[in-house]
C-alpha positions in Angstrom: 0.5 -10.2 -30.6 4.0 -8.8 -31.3 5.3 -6.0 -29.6 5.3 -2.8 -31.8 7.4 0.5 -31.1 4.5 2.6 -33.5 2.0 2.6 -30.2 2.7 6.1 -28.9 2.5 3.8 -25.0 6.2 3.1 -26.3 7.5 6.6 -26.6 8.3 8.7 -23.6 5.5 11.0 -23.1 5.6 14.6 -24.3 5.7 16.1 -21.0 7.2 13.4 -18.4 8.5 15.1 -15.8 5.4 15.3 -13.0 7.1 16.6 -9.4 10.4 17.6 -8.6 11.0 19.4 -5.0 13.5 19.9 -2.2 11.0 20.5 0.6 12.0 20.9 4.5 8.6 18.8 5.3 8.0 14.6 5.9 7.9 13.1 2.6 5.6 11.1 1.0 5.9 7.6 -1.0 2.2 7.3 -2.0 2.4 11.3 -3.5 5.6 9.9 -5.2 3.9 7.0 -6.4 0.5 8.7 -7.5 2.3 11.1 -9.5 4.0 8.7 -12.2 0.5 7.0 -12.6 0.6 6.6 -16.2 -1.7 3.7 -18.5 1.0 3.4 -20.9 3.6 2.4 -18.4 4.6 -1.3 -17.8 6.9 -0.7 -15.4 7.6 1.5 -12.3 10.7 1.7 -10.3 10.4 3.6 -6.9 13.6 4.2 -4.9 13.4 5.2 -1.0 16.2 6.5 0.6 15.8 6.7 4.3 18.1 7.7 6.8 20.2 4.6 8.5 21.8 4.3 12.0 25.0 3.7 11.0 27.6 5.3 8.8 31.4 4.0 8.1 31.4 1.8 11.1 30.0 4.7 13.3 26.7 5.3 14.9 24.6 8.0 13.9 22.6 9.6 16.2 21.2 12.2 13.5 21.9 13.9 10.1 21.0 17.1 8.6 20.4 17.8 5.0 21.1 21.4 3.4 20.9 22.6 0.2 22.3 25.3 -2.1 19.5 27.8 -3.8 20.1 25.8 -6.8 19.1 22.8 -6.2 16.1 22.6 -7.4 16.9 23.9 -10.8 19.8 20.9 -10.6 17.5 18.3 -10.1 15.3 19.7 -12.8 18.5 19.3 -15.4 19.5 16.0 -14.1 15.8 15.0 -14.7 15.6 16.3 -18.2 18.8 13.9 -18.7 17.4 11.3 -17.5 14.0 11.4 -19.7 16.3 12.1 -22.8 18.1 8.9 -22.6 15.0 6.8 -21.5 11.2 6.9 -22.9 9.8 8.1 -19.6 6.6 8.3 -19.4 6.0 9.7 -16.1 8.7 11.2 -13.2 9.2 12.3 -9.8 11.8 13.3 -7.5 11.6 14.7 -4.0 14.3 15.3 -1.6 14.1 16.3 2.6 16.4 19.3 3.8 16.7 20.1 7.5 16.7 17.6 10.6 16.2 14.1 10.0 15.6 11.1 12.6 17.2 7.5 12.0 14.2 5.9 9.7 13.1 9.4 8.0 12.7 9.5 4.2 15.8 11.7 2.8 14.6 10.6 -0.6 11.5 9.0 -2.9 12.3 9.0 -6.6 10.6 7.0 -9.0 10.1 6.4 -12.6 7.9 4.9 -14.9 8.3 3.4 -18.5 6.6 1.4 -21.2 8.8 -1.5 -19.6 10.1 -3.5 -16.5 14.1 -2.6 -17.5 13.7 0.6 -18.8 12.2 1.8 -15.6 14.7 0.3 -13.3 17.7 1.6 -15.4 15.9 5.1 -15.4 15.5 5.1 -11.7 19.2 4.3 -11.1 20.1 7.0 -13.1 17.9 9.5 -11.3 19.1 8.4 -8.0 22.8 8.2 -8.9 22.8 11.5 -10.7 20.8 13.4 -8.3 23.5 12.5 -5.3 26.3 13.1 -7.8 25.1 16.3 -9.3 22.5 18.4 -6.9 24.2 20.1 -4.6 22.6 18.6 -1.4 24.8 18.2 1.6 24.5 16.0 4.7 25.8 17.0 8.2 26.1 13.9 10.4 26.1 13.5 14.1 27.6 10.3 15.1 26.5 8.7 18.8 30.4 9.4 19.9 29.7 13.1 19.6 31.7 13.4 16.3 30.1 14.9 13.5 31.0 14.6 9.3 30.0 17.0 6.4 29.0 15.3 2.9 28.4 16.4 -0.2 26.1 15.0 -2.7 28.4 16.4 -5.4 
C-alpha cells in the first residue's frame, strides 16, 4: 500500500507536547519514554545526556546545574518550535539542576514522529536548542581543584 499524508497518524498531533520540567530530583528514562507513547508514531528518538568524567582534557570530579526562574517557560518555547517545524506527535524534555555525580542523567529528551528521520531530526533540534537557548548553567569541579562556569546559552 502506498504511503498517504491524508491519515491524520501523519500530522503532528493537536496537542504534542506531553512533559517538560527542570526538576532538582534523579531523572527518569522509562518516564521520558512512557510519555511520547503514541500509536501513530513510527519513530522515536530519545537522547540521554549524562554527566562525563572528563571535560577539555580535565577531570571532573563533579558539576552542578542551576537554572534561571525562567527556564522552564524557555524550554516550553523552544519546544513549541520544535513541534512547529516537525509533525510531532508526542514530546518530552526534562532537565536535572543541583549536584550531579559522574554517570548522573543531566538530561532525557525524546521525540516521537510518524517516521524514523523525522524523529531523529526533531530530537536534535530539541537537544541543540534547549542547551543553546534555556538558560541552564553548569558549575564544574575539576579533580585538580579548579572549577569552570558554563552557560547553556
Amino acid at each position: 500500500m502506498a504511503p498517504t499524508h491524508d491519515h491524520p497518524g501523519e500530522r503532528a498531533a493537536d496537542d504534542p507536547i506531553r512533559l517538560l520540567a527542570v526538576r532538582d530530583t534523579p531523572l527518569s528514562l522509562d518516564e521520558v519514554f512512557r510519555a511520547v507513547g503514541d500509536d501513530a508514531a513510527g519513530g522515536t528518538a530519545l537522547f540521554v545526556g549524562t554527566v562525563r568524567n572528563h571535560d577539555g582534557g580535565a577531570d571532573v570530579d563533579a558539576l552542578g546545574y542551576s537554572a534561571h526562574p525562567s527556564a522552564e517557560a524557555e524550554l516550553r518555547r523552544v519546544a513549541e518550535k520544535v513541534v512547529a517545524e516537525y509533525p510531532v506527535r508526542a514530546l518530552a524534555a526534562v532537565h536535572r539542576v543541583g549536584d550531579l555525580a559522574v554517570g548522573d542523567l543531566a538530561v532525557v529528551v525524546a521525540v516521537s514522529c510518524p517516521h524514523r528521520a523525522e524523529a531523529f531530526a526533531a530530537c536534535r533540534k530539541l537537544i541543540d536548542d534547549l542547551k543553546h537557548e534555556v538558560p541552564i548553567w553548569k558549575h564544574q569541579r575539576f579533580s585538580d581543584g579548579t572549577e569552570e562556569w558554563v552557560g547553556s546559552c
